[in-house]
C-alpha positions as CSV (number, residue, x, y, z in Angstrom):
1,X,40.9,-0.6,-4.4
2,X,38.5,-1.9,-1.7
3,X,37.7,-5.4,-1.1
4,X,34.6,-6.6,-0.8
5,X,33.1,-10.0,0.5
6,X,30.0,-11.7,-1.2
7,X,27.7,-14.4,-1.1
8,X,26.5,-15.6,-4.4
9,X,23.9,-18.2,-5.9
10,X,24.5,-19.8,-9.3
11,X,21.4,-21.4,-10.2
12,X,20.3,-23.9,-8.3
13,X,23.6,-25.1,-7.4
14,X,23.6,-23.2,-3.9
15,X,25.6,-20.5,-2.1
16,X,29.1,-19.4,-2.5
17,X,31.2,-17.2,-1.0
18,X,34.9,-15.0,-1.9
19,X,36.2,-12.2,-2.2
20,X,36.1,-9.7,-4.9
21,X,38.0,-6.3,-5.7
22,X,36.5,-3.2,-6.7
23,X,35.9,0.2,-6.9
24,X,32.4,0.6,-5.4
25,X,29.6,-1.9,-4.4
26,X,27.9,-1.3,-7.2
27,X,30.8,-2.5,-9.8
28,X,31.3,-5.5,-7.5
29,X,27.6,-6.4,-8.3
30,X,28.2,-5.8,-12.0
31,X,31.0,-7.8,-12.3
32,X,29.2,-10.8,-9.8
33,X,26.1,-10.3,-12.1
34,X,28.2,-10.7,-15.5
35,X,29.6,-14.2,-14.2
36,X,26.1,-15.8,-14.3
37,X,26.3,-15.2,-10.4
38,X,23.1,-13.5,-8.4
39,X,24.3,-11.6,-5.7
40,X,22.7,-12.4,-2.0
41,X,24.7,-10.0,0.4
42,X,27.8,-8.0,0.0
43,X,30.2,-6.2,2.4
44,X,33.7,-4.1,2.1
45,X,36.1,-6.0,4.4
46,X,37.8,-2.4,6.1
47,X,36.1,-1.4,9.2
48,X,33.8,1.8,8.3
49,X,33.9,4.8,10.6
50,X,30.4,5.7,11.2
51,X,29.2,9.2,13.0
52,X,27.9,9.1,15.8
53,X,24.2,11.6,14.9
54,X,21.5,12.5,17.5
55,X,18.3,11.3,17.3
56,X,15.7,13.0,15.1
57,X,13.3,15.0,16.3
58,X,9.9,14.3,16.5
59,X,7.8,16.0,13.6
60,X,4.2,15.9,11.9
61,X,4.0,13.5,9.3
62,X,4.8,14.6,5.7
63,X,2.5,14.0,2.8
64,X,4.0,11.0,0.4
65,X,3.5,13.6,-2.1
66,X,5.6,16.4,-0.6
67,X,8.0,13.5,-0.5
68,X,7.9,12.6,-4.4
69,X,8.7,16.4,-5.4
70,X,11.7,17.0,-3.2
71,X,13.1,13.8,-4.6
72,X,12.6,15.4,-8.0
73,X,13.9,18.7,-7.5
74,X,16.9,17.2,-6.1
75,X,17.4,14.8,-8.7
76,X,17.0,18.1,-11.3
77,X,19.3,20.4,-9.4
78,X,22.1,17.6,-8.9
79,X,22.2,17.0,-12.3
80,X,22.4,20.2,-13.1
81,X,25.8,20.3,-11.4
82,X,24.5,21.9,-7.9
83,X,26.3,20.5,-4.7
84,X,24.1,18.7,-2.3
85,X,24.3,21.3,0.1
86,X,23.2,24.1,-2.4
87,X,20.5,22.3,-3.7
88,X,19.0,21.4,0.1
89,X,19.2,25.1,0.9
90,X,17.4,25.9,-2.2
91,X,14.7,23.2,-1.4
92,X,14.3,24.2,1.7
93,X,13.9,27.6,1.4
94,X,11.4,27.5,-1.4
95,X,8.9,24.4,0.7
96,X,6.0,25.4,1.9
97,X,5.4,22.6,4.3
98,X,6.9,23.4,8.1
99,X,7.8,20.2,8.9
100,X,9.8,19.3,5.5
101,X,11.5,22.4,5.8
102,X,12.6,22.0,9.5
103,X,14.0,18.5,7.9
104,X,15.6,20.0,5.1
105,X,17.3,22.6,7.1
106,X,18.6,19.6,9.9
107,X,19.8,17.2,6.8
108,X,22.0,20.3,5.4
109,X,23.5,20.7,8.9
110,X,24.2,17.1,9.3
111,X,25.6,16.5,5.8
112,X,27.9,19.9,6.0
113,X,29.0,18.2,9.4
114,X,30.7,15.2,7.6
115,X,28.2,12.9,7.6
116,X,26.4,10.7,4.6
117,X,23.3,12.1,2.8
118,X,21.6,8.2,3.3
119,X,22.9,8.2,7.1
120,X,21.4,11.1,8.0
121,X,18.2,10.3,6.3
122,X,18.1,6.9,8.3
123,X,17.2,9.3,11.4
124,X,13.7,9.9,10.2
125,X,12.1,7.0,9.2
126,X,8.6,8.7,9.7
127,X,9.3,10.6,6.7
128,X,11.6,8.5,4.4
129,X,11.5,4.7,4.5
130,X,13.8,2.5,4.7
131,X,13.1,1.3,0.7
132,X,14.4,5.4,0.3
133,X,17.3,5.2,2.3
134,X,18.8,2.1,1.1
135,X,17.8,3.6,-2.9
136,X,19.8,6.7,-1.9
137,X,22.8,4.3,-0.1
138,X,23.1,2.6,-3.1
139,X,23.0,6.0,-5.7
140,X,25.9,7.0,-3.0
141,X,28.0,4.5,-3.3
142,X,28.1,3.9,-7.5
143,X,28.0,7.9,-7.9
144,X,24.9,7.9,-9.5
145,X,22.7,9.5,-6.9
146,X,20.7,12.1,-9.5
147,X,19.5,8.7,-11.7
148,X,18.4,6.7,-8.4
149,X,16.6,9.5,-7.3
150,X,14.9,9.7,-11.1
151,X,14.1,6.0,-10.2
152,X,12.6,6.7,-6.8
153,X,10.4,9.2,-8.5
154,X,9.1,6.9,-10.8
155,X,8.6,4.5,-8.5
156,X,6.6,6.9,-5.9
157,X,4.4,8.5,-8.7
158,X,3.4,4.7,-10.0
159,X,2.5,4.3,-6.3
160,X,0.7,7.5,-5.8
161,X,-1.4,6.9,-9.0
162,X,-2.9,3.4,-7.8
163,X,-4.0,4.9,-4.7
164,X,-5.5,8.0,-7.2
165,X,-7.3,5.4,-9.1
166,X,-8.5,3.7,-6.4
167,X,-9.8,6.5,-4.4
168,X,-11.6,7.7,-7.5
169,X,-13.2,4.3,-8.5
170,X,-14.9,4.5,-5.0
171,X,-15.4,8.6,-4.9
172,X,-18.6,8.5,-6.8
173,X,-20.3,5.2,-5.0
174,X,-19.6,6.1,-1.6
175,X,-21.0,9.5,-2.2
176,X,-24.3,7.9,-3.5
177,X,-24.6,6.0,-0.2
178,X,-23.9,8.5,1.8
179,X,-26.5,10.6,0.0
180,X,-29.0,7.8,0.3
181,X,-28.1,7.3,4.0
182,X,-29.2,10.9,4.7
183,X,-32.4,10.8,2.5
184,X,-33.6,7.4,4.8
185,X,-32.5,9.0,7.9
186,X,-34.6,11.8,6.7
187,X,-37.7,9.9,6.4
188,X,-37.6,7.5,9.2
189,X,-37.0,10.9,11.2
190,X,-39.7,13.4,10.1
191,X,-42.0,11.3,7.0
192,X,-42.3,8.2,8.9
193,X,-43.2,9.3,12.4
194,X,-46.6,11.7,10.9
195,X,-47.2,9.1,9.3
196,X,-47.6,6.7,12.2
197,X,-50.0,9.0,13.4
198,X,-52.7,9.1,10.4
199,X,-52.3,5.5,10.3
200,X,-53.2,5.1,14.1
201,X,-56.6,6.6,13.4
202,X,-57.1,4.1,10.8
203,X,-59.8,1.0,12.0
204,X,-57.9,-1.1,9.5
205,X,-55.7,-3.5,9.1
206,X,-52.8,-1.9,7.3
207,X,-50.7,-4.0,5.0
208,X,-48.1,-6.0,5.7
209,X,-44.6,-3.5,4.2
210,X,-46.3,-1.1,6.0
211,X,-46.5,-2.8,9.1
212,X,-43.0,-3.7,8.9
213,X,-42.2,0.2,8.4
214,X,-43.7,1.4,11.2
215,X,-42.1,-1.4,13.4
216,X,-38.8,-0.7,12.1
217,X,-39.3,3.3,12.9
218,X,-40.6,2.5,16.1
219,X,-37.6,-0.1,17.2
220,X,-34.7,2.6,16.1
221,X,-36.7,5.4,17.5
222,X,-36.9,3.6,20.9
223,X,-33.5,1.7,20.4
224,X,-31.4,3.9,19.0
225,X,-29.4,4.4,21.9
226,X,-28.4,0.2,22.7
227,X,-28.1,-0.2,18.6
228,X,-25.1,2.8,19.1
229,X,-23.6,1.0,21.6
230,X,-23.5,-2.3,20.1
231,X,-22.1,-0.8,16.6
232,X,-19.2,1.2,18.6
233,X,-18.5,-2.5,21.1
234,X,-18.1,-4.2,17.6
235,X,-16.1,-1.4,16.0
236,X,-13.9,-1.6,19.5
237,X,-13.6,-5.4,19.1
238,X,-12.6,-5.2,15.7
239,X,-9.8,-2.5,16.2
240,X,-8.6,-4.8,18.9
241,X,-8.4,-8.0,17.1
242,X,-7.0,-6.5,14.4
243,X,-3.9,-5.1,16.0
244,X,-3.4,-8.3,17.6
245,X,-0.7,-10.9,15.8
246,X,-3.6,-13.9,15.5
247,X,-6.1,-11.0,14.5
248,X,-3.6,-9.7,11.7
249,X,-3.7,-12.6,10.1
250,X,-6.8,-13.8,10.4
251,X,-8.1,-10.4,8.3
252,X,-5.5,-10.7,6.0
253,X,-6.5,-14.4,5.3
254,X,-10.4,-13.2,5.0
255,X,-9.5,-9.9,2.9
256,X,-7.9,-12.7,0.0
257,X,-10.6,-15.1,-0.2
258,X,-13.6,-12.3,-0.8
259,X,-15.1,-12.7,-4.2
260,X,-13.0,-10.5,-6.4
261,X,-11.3,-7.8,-3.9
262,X,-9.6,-10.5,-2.6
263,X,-7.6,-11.5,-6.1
264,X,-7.5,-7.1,-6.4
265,X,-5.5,-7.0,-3.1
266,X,-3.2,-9.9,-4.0
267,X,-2.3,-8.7,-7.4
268,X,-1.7,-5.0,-5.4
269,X,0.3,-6.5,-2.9
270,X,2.4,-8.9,-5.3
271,X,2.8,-5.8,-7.6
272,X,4.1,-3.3,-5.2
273,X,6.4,-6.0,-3.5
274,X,8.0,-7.1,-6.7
275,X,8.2,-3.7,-8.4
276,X,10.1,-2.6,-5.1
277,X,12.5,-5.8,-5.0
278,X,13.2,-5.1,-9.0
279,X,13.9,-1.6,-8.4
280,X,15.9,-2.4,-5.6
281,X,17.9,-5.0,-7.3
282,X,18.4,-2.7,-10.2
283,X,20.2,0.1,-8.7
284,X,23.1,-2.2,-7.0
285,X,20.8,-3.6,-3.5
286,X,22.0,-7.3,-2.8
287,X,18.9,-9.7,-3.2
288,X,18.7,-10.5,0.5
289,X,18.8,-7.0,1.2
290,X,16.6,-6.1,-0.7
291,X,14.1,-8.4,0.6
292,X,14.2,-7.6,3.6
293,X,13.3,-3.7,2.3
294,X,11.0,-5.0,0.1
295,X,8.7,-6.9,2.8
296,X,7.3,-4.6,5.1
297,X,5.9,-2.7,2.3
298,X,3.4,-5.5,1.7
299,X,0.4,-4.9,3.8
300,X,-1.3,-7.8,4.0
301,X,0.4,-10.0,7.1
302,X,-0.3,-13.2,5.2
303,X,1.5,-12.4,2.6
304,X,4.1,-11.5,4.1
305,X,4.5,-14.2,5.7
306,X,4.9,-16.1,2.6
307,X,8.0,-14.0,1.5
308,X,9.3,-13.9,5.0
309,X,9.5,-17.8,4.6
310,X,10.9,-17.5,1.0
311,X,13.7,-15.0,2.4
312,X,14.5,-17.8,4.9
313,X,15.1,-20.8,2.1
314,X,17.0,-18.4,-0.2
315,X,19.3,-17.5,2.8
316,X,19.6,-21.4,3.3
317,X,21.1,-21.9,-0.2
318,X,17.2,-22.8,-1.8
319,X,15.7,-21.4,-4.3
320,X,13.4,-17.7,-3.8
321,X,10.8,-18.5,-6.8
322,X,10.4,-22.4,-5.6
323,X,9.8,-21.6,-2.1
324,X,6.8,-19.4,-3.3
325,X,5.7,-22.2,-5.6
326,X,6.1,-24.4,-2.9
327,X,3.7,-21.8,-0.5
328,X,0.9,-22.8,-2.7
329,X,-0.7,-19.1,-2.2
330,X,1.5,-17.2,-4.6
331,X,0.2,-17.7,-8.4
332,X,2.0,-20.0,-10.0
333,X,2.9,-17.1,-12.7
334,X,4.7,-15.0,-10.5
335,X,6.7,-17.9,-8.7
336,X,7.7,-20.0,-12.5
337,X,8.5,-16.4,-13.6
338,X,10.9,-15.3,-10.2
339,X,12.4,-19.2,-10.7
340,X,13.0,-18.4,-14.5
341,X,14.6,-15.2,-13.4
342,X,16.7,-16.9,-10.5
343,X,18.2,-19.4,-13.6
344,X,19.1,-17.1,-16.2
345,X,20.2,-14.4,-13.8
346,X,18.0,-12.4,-15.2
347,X,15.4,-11.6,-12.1
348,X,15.0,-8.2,-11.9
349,X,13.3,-8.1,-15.9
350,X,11.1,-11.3,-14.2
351,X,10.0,-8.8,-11.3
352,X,9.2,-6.1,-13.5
353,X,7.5,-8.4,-15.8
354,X,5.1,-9.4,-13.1
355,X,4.7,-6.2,-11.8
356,X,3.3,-5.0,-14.8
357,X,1.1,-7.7,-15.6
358,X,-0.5,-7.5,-12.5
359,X,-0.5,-3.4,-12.3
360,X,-2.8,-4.0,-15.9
361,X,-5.1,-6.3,-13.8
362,X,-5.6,-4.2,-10.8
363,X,-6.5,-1.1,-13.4
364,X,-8.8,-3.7,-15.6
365,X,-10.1,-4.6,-11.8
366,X,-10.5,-0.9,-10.8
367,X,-12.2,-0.2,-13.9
368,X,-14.7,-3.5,-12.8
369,X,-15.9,-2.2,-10.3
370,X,-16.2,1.1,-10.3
371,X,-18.8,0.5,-13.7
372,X,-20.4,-1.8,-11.5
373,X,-20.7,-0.4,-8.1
374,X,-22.0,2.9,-9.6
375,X,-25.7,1.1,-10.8
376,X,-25.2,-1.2,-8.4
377,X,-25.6,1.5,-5.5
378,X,-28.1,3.6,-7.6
379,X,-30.5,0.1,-7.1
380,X,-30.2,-0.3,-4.1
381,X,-30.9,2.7,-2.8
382,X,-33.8,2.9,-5.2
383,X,-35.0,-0.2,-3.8
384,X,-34.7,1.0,-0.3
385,X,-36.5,4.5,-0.9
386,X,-38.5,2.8,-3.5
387,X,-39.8,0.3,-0.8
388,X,-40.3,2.8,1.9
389,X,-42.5,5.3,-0.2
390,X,-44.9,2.0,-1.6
391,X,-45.1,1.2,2.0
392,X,-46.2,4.5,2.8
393,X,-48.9,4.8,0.1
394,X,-50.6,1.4,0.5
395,X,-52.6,2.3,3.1
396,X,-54.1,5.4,1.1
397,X,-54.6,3.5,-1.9
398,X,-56.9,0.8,0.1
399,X,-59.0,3.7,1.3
400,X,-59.3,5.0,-1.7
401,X,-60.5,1.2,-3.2
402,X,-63.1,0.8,-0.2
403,X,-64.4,4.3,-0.9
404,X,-65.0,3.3,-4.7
C-alpha cells in the first residue's frame, strides 16, 4: 500500500502535515475528509516514472460541443464493460469531425503505447482543458473513470446551456437592430438625398428636424470616409488596451459596475468558478489544486484576481471564504457560505449551493432582459424612423397650410 503525504486544514486552526497510507488518492482524501480534515495538496511519496510523449500536433480547434459527446460516448461504452482502447477506436471511427478524429486516433496509439489516458490528454490543451484533464486524473486514479466522465458531462452541458440562453435572449434584439440599421442606411442613402433636392427649390424656410436631417445626410455623405476611420482607430485602440495587463483590468472593473450586466457577469463568473472547484473537489482533486484549475476559467481578470489572492492566504494556513470576505468584492453570501463550508468540512455542498443560487439569478437575469430589450429596441428604432419620416413630411404639410 502506497504512502501518500498531505497537507490538511482543520478549521481555522491552520495547516498540518503527515503521512497517510492508502490504496489510491482518492481513499486517502476520504479517509482525510472523514477526520473533520479538508484536504489542501496531496502526493504519493515513491518516485513516479513518467513517459517521455512528443508534442501534439497542431490541429483546428474542436467545437466544446463535439467535446461533450465524446465524453459521453465514452463514459457509455466504458461502463458497458468496453476497454479504453476499443471504445476510442469506436469513437473515432464513427466522428465526423477531422480534427477529433486525427486526436482520437493519436490518444489510442499513445495509450496502447503504455502511457496514461489523462497524460496523453495533457498534450492538447487546445482541445481539452486542464479542469478535463485533472477530472479524468482523478477518475484514473479511484477507478471510477465512467462516473467522472458522467460528471464532466454534466458539467459541460450546464455550461453549454448558459451560453444557449444567452445567445437566444440577445438573438431576437440584435436582429431588430440590425434590421433597423439597414432600413436608416436605406433612407439616408436613396429617400433622403431626392429629397434634398425638392427641398432646395423650396423659397422657404424649412423646419427645424428637417434641417437637422438634411445636415446630418449631407455630413455622412461627405464624411463618411474620416467617420470610418475614426470608428476602425477606436476599435484598434480598444483591442490594444484590452490585451494589455492594466487594460484587462481596467474592462473587467468597468464590465462589473454597469447597471445590471455588471451583477449578470459576476453571478456568471462566481457560478461557473464555484461549480468547477465543487466538481473538482468532489471527484478526489485537493483544494489547492483545484483552485488553481478552477481560476483561469473565470474570465473576468478582476475577479480573478480576487481568488488568486484567496489561493495565496489559504496556502498560508488562512482561511479561503474570509479572504473573499475580506476582498470586499465577493458578496458576502458566497464568502459566509465558502467559510461555513471550510468549518464544517462540508465545502463542496457550500460551492454547489452557491452555484445554484446564482445560476437561478443569471436565468431570472436572462429572462430581464431579453423581455425588455425586445420593446425596448422596437422604440427606438421606431423613434428613429418615426423621426426621420416627420422630418421629411413637414415641409409638405407647410405648403399645403400656405396654399389653404
Amino acid at each position: 500500500m502506497p504512502n501518500y503525504k498531505y497537507r490538511v486544514k482543520k478549521g481555522l486552526e491552520g495547516i498540518f502535515e503527515g503521512v497517510l497510507g492508502a490504496s489510491t488518492e482518492k481513499e486517502a482524501i476520504e479517509k482525510l475528509s472523514s477526520m473533520g480534515l479538508l484536504p489542501l495538496s496531496i502526493e504519493e511519496e515513491k518516485t513516479t516514472v513518467r513517459v517521455e510523449t512528443t508534442p501534439a500536433k497542431k490541429i483546428r480547434k474542436i467545437r466544446s460541443r463535439e467535446i461533450t459527446v465524446f465524453s459521453r460516448e465514452l463514459a457509455s461504452l466504458l461502463k458497458s464493460g468496453v476497454p479504453i482502447l476499443k471504445s476510442l477506436q469506436i469513437i473515432a471511427q464513427q466522428s465526423e469531425d477531422i480534427s477529433l478524429r486525427i486526436v482520437l486516433n493519436e490518444l489510442h496509439d499513445a495509450v496502447k503505447e503504455g502511457s496514461t489516458f489523462s497524460s496523453v490528454l495533457a498534450k492538447y490543451p487546445q482541445v481539452f482543458s486542464s479542469l478535463f484533464v485533472a477530472m479524468i486524473r482523478s477518475g484514473e486514479n479511484s477507478g471510477s473513470l465512467p462516473e467522472v466522465l458522467l460528471s464532466i458531462v454534466g458539467y459541460r452541458t450546464k455550461q453549454e446551456e448558459l451560453v444557449s440562453r444567452f445567445r437566444m435572449a440577445l438573438a431576437y434584439p440584435l436582429l431588430m437592430a440590425f434590421v433597423g440599421a439597414g432600413t436608416i442606411i436605406f433612407m439616408f442613402t436613396f429617400v433622403i438625398p431626392r429629397l434634398t433636392k425638392m427641398y432646395v427649390t423650396m423659397d422657404q424656410i424649412l423646419p427645424l428636424p428637417t434641417r437637422i436631417l438634411l445636415s446630418t445626410s449631407t455630413g455622412l455623405k461627405k464624411w463618411w470616409p474620416l467617420i470610418l476611420c475614426v470608428v476602425f482607430l477606436l476599435v484598434v485602440f480598444v483591442r490594444r488596451q484590452f490585451r494589455t495587463k492594466r487594460g484587462k483590468k481596467f474592462f473587467s472593473l468597468f464590465s462589473l459596475r454597469l447597471p445590471i450586466f455588471g451583477k449578470f457577469i459576476l453571478k456568471v463568473e462566481l457560478s461557473r468558478f464555484c461549480r468547477t472547484l465543487g466538481l473538482l473537489i468532489k471527484n478526489g482533486v485537493p483544494i489547492l489544486s483545484a483552485i488553481n484549475i478552477a481560476v483561469p476559467v473565470v474570465g473576468n481578470d478582476f475577479i480573478k484576481e480576487q481568488m488568486a489572492k484567496s489561493y495565496s492566504e489559504l496556502e498560508q494556513g488562512g482561511s479561503f471564504g474570509k479572504s473573499l470576505k475580506s476582498s470586499g468584492k465577493i458578496p458576502l453570501f458566497m464568502s459566509n457560505l465558502i467559510s461555513v463550508g471550510e468549518e464544517s468540512g462540508k465545502l463542496q455542498d457550500a460551492l454547489e449551493e452557491v452555484a445554484d443560487s446564482y445560476e437561478r439569478d443569471t436565468d431570472e437575469i436572462m429572462r430581464m432582459m431579453s423581455s425588455l430589450l425586445e420593446p425596448l429596441m422596437i422604440l427606438i428604432m421606431g423613434l428613429i424612423v418615426g423621426f426621420i419620416v416627420i422630418a421629411m413630411l413637414l415641409p409638405i404639410f407647410d405648403i399645403n397650410a400656405m396654399v389653404r
